[in-house]
C-alpha positions in Angstrom: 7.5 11.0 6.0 8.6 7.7 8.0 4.9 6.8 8.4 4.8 6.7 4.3 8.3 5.2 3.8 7.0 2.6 6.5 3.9 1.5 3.9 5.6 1.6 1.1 8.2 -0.8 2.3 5.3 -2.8 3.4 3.3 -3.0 0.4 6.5 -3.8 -1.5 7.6 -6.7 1.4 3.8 -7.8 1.5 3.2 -7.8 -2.1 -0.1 -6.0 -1.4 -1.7 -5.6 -4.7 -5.3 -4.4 -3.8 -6.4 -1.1 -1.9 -9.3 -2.8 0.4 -6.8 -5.3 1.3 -4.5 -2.3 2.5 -7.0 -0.3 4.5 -8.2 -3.0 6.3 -4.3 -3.8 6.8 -3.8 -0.3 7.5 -7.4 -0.3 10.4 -5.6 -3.2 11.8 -1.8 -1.9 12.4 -2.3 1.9 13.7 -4.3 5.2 13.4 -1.4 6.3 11.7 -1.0 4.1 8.7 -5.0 4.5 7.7 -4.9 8.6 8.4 -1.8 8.7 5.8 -3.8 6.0 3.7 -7.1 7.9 3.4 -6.1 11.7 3.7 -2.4 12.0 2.6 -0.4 10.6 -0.4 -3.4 8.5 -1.7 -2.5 8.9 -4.9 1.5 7.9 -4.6 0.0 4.7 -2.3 -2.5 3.4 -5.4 0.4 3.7 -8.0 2.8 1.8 -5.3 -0.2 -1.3 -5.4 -1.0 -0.4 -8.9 2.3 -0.9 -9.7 2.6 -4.5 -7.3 -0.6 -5.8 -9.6 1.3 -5.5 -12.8 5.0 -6.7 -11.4 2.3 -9.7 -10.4 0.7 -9.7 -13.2 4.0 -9.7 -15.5 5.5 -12.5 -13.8 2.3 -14.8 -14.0 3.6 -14.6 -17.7 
């Protein structure tokens, strides 16, 4: 659970809005980041960036 509250926080600190951009974030940091990022919670990760694109998006506006 820390591991995921970790990239949350990160993508929200980072503004990461695209999921290459994480995994290659995620290769670079630790083995732990890209196992949670490609075989646990994928889907709550992708609505976390999906959801930094459109607080992006909104605010180009």
């Amino acid at each position: 659970m820390t591991v995921m509250k970790d990239i949350v926080t990160f993508i929200y600190d980072n503004e990461i809005d695209n999921y290459a951009d994480f995994l290659m974030i995620c290769i670079q940091h630790s083995d732990d980041w890209f196992d949670v990022a490609i075989n646990y919670n994928t889907l709550a990760i992708n609505k976390m960036i999906d959801g930094m694109w459109l607080k992006k998006k909104n605010e180009l506006r």
